[in-house]
N, C-alpha and C positions, 0 to 999 in steps of 0.2 A: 732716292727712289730707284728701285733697279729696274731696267731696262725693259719695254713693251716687247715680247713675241707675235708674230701673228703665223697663225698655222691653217692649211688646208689639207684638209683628209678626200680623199678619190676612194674608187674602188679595190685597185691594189696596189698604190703604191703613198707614199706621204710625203706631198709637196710643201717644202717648210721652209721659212724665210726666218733665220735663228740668230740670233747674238750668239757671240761664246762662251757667253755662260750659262748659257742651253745644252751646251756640252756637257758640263758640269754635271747634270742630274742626275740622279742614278734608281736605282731599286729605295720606295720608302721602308722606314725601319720595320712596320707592322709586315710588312710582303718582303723579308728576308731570307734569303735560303732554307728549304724548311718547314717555310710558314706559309703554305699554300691554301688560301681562301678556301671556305666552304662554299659549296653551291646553295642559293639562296640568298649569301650573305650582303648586306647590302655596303657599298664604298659610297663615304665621302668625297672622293678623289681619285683618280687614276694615273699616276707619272706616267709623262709624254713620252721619256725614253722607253718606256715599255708597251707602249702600241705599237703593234706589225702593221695591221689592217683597216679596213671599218667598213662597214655596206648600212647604208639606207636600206628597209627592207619596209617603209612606209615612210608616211609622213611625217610621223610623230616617235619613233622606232631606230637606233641605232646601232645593230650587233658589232660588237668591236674583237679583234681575236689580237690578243698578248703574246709578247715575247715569253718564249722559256717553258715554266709552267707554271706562269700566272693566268692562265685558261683563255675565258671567253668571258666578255661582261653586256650587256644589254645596259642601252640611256635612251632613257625616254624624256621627251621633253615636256615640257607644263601644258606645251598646248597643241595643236596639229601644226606642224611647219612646212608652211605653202611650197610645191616645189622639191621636198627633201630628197621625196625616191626619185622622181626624173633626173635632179639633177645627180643627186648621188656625191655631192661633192658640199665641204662646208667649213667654214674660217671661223678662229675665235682668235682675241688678243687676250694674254694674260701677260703677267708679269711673275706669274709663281711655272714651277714646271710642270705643274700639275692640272687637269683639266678636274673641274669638281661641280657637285652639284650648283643650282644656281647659276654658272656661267651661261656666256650667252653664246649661243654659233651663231652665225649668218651662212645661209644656203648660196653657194657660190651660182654663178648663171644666171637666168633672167630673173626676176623680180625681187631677190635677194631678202627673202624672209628673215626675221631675227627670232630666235626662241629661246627660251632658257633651259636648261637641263635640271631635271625634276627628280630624278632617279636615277643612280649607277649601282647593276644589281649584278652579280657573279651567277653564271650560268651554265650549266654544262655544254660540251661540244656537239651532243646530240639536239638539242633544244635551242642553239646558235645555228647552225646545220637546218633545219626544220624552219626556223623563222626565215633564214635565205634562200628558202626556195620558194619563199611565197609569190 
């Protein structure tokens, strides 16, 4: 069984606690040079090597902005996550390198909500931009 990560996302930087073969990861085969998502489009998964950023922008509401030009993605979670925007900060364990839907985060800080991720939807930079100034 290959090895547990556990990752924590802030507001702009990404505190990560990694095996080395976390290292390993790279760009998935469908997000290849190229093959730049549509906006709309919805991802089962997004490789951890290619998150820059991420802002809580509610409770239930995650804009994330990507490396390169794999854009902007919006994850929403299945239900409202106590905590998300105060804290702004939020841990998952995986063992793949990839964060997907169905996985669970825990909101880092006081009362340490857990929620699943329900949606990961590709969005433009204007409509990622517009959510974090709410």
């Amino acid at each position: 069984m290959p090895p547990h990560r556990l990752r924590a996302f802030g507001l702009t930087c990404i505190a990560t606690v990694v095996t080395a073969t976390a290292m390993l990861g790279g760009v998935s085969p469908s997000r290849a040079a190229g093959n730049v998502p549509a906006i709309g489009e919805i991802d089962q998964c997004i490789p951890l090597t290619r998150i820059k950023r991420t802002k809580a922008v509610d409770n239930q509401t995650i804009v994330v902005e990507m490396r390169g030009q794999d854009g902007w993605r919006k994850m929403d979670t299945a239900s409202r996550c106590i905590g998300l925007k105060i804290e702004n900060s939020f841990s998952y364990a995986t063992s793949l390198n990839q964060l997907c839907k169905g996985d669970i985060i825990r909101v880092l800080g006081t009362g340490g909500a857990s929620c699943g991720l329900a949606q990961i939807t590709v969005i433009s930079e204007e409509n990622a931009k517009a959510l974090m100034k709410k």
